[in-house]
C-alpha positions as CSV (number, residue, x, y, z in Angstrom):
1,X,-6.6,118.2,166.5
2,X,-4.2,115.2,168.0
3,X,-5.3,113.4,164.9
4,X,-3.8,116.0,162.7
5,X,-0.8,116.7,164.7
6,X,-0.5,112.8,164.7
7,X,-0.2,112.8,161.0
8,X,2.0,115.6,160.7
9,X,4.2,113.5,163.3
10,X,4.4,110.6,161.5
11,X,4.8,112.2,158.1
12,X,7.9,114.0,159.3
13,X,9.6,110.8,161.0
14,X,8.8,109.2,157.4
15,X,11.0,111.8,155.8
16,X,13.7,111.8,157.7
17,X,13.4,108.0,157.1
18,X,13.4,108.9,153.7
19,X,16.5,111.0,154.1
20,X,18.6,108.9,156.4
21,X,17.8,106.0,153.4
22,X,19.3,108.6,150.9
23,X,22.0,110.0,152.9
24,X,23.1,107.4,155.2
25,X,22.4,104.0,154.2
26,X,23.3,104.4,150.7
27,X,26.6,105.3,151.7
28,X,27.0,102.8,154.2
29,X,25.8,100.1,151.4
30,X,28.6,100.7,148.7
31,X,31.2,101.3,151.6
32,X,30.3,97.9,152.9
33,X,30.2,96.5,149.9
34,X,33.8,98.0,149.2
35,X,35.3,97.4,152.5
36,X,33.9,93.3,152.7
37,X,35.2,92.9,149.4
38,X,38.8,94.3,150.2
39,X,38.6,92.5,153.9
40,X,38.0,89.2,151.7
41,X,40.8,90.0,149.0
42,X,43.3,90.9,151.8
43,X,42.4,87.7,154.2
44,X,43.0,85.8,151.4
45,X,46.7,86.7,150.6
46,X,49.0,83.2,151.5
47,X,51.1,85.5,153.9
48,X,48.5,86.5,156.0
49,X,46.3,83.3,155.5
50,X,49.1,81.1,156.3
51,X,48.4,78.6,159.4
52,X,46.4,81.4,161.2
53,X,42.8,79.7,161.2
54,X,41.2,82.9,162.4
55,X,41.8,84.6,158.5
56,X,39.0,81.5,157.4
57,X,36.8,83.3,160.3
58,X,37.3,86.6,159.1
59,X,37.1,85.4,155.4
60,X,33.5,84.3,156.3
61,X,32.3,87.2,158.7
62,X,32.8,89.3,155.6
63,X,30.8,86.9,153.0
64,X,28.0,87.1,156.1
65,X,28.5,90.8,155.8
66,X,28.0,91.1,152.0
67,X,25.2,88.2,152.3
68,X,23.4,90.8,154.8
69,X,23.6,93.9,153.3
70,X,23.0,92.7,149.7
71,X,19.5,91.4,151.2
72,X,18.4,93.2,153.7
73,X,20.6,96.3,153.4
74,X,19.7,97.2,149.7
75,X,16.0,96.0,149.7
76,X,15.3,98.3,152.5
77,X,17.2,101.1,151.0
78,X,14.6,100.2,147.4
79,X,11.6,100.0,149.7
80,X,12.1,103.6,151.4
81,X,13.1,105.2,148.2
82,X,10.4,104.3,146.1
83,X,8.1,104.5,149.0
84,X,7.1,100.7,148.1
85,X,7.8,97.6,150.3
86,X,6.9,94.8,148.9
87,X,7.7,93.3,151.7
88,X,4.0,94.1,152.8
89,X,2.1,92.7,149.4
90,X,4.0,89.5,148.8
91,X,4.3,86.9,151.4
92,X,6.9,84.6,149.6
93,X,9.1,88.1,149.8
94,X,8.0,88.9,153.3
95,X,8.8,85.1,154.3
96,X,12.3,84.7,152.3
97,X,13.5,88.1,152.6
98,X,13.6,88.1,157.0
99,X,14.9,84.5,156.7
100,X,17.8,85.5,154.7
101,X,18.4,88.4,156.8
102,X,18.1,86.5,160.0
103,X,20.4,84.0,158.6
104,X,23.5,85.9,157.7
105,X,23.3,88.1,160.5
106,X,23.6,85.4,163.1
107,X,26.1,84.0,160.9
108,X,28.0,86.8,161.2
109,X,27.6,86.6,165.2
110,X,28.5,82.9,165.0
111,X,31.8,83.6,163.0
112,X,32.6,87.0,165.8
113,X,32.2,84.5,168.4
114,X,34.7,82.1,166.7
115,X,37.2,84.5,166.1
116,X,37.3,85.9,170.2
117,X,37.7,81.8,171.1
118,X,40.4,81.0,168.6
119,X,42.6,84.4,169.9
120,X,41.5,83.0,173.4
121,X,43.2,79.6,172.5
122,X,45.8,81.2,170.6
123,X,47.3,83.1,173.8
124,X,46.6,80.4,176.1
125,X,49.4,79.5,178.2
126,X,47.8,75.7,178.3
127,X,49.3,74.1,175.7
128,X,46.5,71.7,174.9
129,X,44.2,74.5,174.4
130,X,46.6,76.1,172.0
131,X,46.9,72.6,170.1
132,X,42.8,72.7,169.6
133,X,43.1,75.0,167.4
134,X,43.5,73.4,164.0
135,X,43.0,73.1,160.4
136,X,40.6,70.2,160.8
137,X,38.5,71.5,163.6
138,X,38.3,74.9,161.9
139,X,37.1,73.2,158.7
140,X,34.3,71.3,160.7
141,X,33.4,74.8,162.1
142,X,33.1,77.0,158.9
143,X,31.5,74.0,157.2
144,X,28.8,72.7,160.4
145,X,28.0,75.7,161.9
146,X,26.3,77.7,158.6
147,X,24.5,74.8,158.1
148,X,22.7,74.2,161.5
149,X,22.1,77.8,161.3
150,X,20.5,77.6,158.1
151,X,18.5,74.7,159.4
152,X,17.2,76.3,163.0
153,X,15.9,79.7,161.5
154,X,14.3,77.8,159.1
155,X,11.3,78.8,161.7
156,X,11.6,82.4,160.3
157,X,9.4,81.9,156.9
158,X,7.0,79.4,159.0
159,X,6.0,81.8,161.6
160,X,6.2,85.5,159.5
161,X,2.9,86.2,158.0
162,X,2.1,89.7,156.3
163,X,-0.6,91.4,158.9
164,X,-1.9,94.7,158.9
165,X,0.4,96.3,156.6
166,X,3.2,94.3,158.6
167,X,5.5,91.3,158.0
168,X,6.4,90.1,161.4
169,X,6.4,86.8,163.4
170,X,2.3,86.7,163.8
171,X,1.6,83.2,163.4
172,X,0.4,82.6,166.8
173,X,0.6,84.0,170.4
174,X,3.2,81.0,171.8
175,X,5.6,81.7,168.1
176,X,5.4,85.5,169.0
177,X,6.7,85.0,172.6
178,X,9.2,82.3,171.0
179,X,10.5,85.1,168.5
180,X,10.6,87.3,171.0
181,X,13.1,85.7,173.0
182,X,14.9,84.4,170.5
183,X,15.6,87.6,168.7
184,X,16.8,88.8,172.4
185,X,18.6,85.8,172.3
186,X,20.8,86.1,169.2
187,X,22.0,89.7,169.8
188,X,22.9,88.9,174.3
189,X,24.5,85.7,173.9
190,X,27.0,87.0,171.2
191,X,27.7,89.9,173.4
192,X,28.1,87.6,176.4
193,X,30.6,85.3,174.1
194,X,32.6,88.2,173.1
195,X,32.7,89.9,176.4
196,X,33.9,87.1,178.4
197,X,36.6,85.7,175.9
198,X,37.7,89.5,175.7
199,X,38.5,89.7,178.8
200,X,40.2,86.5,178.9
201,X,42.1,87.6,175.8
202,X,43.7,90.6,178.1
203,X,44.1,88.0,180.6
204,X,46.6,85.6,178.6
205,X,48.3,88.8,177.1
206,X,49.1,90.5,180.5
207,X,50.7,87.2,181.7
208,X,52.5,86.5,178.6
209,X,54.4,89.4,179.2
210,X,55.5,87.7,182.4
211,X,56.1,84.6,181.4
212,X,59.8,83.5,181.5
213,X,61.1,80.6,179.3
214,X,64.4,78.6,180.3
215,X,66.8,78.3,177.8
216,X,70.5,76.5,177.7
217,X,73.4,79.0,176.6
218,X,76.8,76.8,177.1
219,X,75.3,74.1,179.2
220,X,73.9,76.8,181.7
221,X,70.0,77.3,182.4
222,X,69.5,81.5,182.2
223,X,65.7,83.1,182.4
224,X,64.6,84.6,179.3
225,X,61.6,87.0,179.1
226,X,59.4,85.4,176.8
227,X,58.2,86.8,173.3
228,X,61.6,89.7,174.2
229,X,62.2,88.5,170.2
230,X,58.7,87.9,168.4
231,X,59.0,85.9,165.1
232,X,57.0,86.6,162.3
233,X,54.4,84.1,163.3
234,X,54.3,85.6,167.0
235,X,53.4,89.2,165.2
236,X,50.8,87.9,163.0
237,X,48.8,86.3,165.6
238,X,49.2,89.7,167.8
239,X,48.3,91.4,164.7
240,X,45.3,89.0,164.3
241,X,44.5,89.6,168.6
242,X,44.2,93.5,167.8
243,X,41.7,93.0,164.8
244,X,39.5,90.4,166.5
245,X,39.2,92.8,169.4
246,X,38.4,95.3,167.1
247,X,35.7,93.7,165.8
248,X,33.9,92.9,168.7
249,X,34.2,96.6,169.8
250,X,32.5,97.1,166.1
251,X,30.1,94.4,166.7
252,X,28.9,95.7,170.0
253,X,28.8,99.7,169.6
254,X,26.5,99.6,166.8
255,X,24.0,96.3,167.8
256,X,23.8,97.0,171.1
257,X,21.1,99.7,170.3
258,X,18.9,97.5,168.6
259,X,19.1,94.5,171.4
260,X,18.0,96.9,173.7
261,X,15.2,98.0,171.8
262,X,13.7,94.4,171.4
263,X,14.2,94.5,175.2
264,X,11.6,97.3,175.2
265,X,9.2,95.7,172.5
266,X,9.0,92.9,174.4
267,X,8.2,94.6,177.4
268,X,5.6,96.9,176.5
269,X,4.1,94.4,174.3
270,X,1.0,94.0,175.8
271,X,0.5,97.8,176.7
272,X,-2.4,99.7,174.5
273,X,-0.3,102.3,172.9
274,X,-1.1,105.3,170.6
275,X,-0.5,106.0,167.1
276,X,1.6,108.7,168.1
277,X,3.8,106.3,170.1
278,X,3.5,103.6,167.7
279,X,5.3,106.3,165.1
280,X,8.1,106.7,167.5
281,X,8.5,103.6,168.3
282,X,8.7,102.4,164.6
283,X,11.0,105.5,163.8
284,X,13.6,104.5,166.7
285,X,13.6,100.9,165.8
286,X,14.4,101.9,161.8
287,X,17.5,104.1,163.6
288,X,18.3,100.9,165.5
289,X,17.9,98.9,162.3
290,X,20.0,101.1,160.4
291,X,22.8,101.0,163.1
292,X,23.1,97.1,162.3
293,X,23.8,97.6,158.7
294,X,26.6,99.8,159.8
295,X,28.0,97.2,161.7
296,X,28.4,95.1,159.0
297,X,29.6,97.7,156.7
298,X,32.1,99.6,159.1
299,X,34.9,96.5,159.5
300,X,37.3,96.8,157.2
301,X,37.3,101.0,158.3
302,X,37.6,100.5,161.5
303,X,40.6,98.0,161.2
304,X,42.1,100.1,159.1
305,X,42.1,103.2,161.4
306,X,42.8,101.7,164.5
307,X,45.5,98.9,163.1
308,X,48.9,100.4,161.1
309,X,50.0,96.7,160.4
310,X,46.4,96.2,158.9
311,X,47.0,99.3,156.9
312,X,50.3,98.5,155.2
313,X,48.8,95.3,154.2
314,X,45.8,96.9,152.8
315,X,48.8,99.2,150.9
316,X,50.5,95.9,149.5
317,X,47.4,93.6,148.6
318,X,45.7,96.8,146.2
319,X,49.1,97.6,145.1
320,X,49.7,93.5,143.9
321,X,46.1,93.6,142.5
322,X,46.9,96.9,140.7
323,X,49.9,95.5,139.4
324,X,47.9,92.3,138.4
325,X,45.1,94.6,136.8
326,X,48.2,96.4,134.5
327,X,49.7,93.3,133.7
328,X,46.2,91.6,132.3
329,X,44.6,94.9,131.1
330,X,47.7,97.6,130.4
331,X,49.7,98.4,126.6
């Protein structure tokens, strides 16, 4: 009786599984496709690009993004509609498909966390901070970073073996509690980064708006409310402040699920558990899975519905490549 209401349990969370692959990530996989394509095309324009550094960061979240769902995203999405993971038969796929994945996705974290510093330096009312922010250092950053990245999860394909119908960190017990706390470690220490620099962001905003400059009209000093006149610079970086805190909003609604799930597994790790848990479990952690493809997907939709600046550039960068696409392809 429990074993038969057990498999009915677990067949029914594998079809909505199924469904949610159909219905939901499929979706999210050609919008994110879409939208990290258009976020690449617009960051790219010389106007925006310009001198602001952060437009490389956001340039190079998106390529993490595409990197991420074009190997995790759409071999999942294959695996639950054909109802075959390879994942679970070969172990050079098991091994180089979760190093991949765990490569671009802290990528991706690493290049959030840039962008909340950079808008922290940018409004900093210490002018050597604000100077750190350059062209060099931002090169050394893009460049550096991806590559120690690289190098560290190189762990990944050492320690995943394929184990009773599983790929998962099983090489030993000491590499299990080492994953463990490293994949707790990737998802709260972004979240930490973000949070704090955030806040520090508002910080630096609220006192701009206090700040007063002084400035010589006819040989007199007079008190002039600073940015009461924004140049075009001044906008684009506020422009760029709105967008970065945008993204972290992104970043954190839809991972913040799945770091609290791995919080769980870890905790309950050693506890004997049913297969009618284990069903659950898996089910709620494939939700929680799914939820991280959406954060790399949803981006370039979320900045265009909560930033109108964003939107008219989106307007005049496909209206240029339109133009370009008539020009090259039209009578």
């Amino acid at each position: 009786m429990n074993s038969s209401s057990s498999s009915v349990s677990t067949t029914d969370l594998n079809l909505i599984q199924l469904k949610l692959a159909r219905y939901f990530l499929v979706p999210v996989y050609i919008l994110g496709n879409f939208g990290n394509f258009a976020n690449i095309a617009l960051f790219s324009q010389r106007n925006i690009r310009g001198n602001i550094f952060c437009a490389w960061y956001f340039i190079c979240l998106s390529l993490a993004n595409l990197f991420v769902l074009n190997t995790g995203g759409l071999s999942r999405i294959l695996s639950l509609l054909i109802n075959f993971n390879l994942e679970t038969t070969s172990i050079i796929f098991c091994k180089s498909r979760n190093y991949l994945i765990q490569t671009g996705a802290v990528i991706g974290r690493y290049f959030i966390c840039l962008i909340s510093i950079e808008r922290w330096m940018v409004t900093s009312t210490n002018e050597m901070i604000r100077r750190m922010t350059s062209a060099q250092i931002a090169l050394r950053l893009i460049v550096i970073g991806p590559c120690m990245i690289a190098l560290f999860i190189i762990h990944v394909p050492i320690g995943f073996a394929i184990s009773n119908e599983r790929c998962f960190a099983s090489l030993n017990d000491t590499y299990v509690l080492f994953f463990n706390i490293y994949n707790m470690t990737i998802i709260t220490v972004p979240v930490i980064v973000i949070t704090l620099f955030s806040i520090l962001i508002f910080t630096n905003v609220r006192q701009s708006r206090h700040r007063v400059v002084p400035i010589s009209i006819t040989g007199f000093n007079v008190q002039a409310i600073y940015l009461t006149t924004k140049s075009a610079g001044q906008q684009r970086d506020i422009q760029f402040i709105r967008l970065a805190l945008i993204q972290i909003f992104t970043f954190m609604l839809f991972t913040i699920g799945y770091g609290i799930y791995n919080v769980y597994d870890f905790g309950t790790s050693s506890i004997e558990k049913s297969s009618d848990r284990q069903a659950i479990e898996a089910f709620i952690s494939g939700i929680a899975v799914n939820l991280n493809y959406v954060s790399v997907a949803a981006p370039f939709f979320s900045y265009t519905l909560a930033s109108n600046k964003f939107r008219k550039d989106c307007i005049a960068t496909f209206h240029r490549y339109g133009t370009l696409f008539m020009r090259c392809f039209g009578e």
